[in-house]
C-alpha positions as CSV (number, residue, x, y, z in Angstrom):
1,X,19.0,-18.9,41.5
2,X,19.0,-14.7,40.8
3,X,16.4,-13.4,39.3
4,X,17.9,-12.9,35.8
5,X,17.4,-16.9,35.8
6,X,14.0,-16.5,37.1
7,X,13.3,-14.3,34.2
8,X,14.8,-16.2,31.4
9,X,12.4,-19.2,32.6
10,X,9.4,-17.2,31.9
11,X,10.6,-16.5,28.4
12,X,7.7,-16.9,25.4
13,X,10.6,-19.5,23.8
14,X,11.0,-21.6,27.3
15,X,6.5,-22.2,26.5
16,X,6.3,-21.3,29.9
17,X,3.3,-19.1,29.1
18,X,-0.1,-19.2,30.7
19,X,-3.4,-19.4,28.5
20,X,-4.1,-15.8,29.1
21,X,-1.1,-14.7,28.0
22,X,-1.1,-16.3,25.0
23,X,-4.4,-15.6,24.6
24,X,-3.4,-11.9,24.7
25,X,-0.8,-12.3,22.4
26,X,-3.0,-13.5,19.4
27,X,-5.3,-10.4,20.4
28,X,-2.2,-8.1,19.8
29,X,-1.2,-10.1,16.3
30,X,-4.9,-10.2,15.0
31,X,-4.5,-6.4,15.7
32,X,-1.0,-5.8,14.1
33,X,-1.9,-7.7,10.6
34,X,-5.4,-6.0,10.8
35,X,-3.9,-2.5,10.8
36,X,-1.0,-4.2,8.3
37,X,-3.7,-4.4,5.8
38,X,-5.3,-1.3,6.5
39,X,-2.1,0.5,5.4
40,X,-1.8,-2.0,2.4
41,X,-5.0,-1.3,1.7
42,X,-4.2,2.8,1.8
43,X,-1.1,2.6,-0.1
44,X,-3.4,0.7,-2.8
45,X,-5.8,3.0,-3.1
46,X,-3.2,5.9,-3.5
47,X,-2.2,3.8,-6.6
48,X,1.4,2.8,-5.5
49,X,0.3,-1.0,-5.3
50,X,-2.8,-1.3,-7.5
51,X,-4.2,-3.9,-10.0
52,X,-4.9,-3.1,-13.2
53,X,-7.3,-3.3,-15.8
54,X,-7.3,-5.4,-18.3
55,X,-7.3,-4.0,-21.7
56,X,-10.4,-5.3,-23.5
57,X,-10.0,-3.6,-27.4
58,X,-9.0,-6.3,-28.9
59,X,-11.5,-8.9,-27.5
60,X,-14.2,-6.6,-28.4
61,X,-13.6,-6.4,-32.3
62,X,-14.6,-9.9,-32.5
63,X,-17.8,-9.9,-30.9
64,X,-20.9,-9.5,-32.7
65,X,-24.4,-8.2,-32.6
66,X,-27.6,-9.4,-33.9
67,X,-31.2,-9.5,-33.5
68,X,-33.7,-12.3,-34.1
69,X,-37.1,-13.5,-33.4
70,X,-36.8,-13.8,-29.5
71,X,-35.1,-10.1,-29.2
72,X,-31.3,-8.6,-29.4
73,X,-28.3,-10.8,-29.0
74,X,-25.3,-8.8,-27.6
75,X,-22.5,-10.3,-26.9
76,X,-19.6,-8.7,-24.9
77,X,-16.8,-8.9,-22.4
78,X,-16.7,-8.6,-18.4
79,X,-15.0,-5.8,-17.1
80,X,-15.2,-6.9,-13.6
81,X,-18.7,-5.3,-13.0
82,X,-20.3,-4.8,-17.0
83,X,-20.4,-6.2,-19.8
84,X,-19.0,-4.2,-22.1
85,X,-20.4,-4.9,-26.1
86,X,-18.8,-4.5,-29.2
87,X,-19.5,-0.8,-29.6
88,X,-18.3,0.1,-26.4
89,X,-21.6,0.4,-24.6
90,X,-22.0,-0.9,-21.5
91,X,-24.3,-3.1,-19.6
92,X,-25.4,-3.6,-16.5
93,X,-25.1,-7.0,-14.9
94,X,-26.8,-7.8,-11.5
95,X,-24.6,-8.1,-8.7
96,X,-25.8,-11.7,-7.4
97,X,-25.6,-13.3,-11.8
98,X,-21.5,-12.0,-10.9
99,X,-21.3,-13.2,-7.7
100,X,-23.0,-16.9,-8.9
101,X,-21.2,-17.1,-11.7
102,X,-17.7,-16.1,-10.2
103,X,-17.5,-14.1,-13.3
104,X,-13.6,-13.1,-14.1
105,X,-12.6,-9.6,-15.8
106,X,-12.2,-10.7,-19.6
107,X,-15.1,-13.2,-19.3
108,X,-17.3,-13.7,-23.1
109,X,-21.1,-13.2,-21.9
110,X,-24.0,-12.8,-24.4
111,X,-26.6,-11.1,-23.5
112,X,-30.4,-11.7,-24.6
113,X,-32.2,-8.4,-25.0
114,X,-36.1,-9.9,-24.5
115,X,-38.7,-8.3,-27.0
116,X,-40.3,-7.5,-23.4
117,X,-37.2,-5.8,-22.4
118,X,-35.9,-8.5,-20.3
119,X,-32.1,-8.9,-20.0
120,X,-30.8,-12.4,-20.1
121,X,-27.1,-13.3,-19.6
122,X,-25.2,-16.1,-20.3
123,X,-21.1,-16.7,-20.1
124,X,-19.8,-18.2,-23.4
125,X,-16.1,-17.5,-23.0
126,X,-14.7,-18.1,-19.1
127,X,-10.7,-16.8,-19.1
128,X,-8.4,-19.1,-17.9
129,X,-8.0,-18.6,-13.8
130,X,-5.7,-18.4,-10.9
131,X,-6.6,-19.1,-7.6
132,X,-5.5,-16.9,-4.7
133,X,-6.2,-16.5,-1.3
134,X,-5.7,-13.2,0.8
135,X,-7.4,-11.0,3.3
136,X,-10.8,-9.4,3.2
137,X,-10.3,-5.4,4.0
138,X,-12.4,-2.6,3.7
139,X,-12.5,1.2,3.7
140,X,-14.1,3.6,5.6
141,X,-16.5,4.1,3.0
142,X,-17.2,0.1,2.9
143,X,-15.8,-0.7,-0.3
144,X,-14.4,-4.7,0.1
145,X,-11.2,-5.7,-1.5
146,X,-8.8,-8.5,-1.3
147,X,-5.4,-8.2,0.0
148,X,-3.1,-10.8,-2.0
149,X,1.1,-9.8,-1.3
150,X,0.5,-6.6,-1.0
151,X,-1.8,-6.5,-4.2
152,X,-5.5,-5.4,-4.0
153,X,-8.2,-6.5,-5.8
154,X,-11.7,-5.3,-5.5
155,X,-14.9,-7.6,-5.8
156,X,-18.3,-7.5,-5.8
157,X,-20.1,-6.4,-2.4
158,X,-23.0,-8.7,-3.4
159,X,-20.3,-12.2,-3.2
160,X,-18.5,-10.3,0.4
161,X,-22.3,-10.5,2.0
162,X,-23.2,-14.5,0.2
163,X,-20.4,-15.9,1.8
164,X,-20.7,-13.6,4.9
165,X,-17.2,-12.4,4.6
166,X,-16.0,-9.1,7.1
167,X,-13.4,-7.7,7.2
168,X,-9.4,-9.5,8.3
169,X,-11.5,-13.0,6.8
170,X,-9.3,-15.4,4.3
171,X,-10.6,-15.1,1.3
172,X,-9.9,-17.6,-2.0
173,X,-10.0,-15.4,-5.2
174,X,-10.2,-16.1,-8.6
175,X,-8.4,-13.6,-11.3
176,X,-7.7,-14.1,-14.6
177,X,-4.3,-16.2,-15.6
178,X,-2.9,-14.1,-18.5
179,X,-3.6,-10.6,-17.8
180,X,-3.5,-8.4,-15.2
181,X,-6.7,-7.5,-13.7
182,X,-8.2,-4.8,-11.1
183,X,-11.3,-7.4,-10.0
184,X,-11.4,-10.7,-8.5
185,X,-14.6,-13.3,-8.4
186,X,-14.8,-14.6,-4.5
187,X,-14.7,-18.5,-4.7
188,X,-14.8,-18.5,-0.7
189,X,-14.7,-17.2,2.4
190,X,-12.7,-18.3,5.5
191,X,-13.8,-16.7,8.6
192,X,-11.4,-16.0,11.5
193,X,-11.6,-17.6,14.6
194,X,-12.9,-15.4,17.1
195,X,-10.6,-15.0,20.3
196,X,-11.9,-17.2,23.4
């Protein structure tokens, strides 16, 4: 037998490989799609492969505003971090309520405006959803977004660190169904295996 032979019966496709090797291998792919996204992620954030908004003017001319005996009722729509009401204003939400809620851009909320000054929120109007899972990635300046065929989506640091997510994880979005949108509600994180 030559040693041509020998060589073809160490091939990866003859599964002639020893644990560390393979072992090795998936240490070198883990690496490959991990830099893969970085560079999706980079080409995202330089706007050639970026979600959009939605466009929320014509949701916002039906909403109403009121007050009563128990405070200010404002109601408005999710822009994937605000609410934004019927005059354009817009409201903080806080991070957790989104993250809870899974809260979708295009979302109906109405918010209760205490006579205290409390702000209490409530979703009246949930968008219709897709489901979609992609890869956690981050910048350098720690901003999480998901990675879904070479589309980003950003989403809410407050649901990344719930579901203790980091970056190269799977993670199962939810976007809205009939529009496009720049923000995604985290419904769950896989982790990746470490390597042994």
């Amino acid at each position: 037998m030559s040693n041509e032979d020998d060589h073809n019966n160490d091939s990866p496709l003859n599964g002639n490989l020893d644990e560390h090797a393979v072992q090795g291998i998936q240490l070198t792919l883990g690496k490959i799609e991990d830099e893969l996204q970085k560079i999706k992620f980079e080409l995202a954030k330089s706007g050639l492969i970026k979600g959009k908004s939605a466009d929320f003017r014509s949701q916002l001319s039906e909403l109403s505003e009121d007050s009563d005996e128990g405070g200010k009722v404002i109601e408005g729509v999710f822009d994937g971090q605000q609410m934004i009401g019927p005059d354009g204003k817009k409201y903080s939400i806080p991070a957790n309520y989104v993250s809870k809620s899974k809260l979708v851009e295009g979302d109906i909320l109405k918010l209760r405006i205490t006579d205290d000054g409390g702000f209490v929120y409530k979703q009246i109007g949930p968008v219709n959803r897709d489901r979609k899972v992609g890869r956690l990635i981050k910048d350098e300046e720690d901003n999480f977004a998901v990675m879904v065929d070479n589309r980003m989506f950003k989403v809410i640091l407050a649901a990344v660190t719930y579901f203790h997510g980091d970056e190269g994880d799977e993670a199962v979005i939810l976007v809205p169904k009939d529009t496009e949108s720049e923000w995604a509600a985290i419904e769950n994180v896989i982790r990746k295996s470490s390597p042994i």
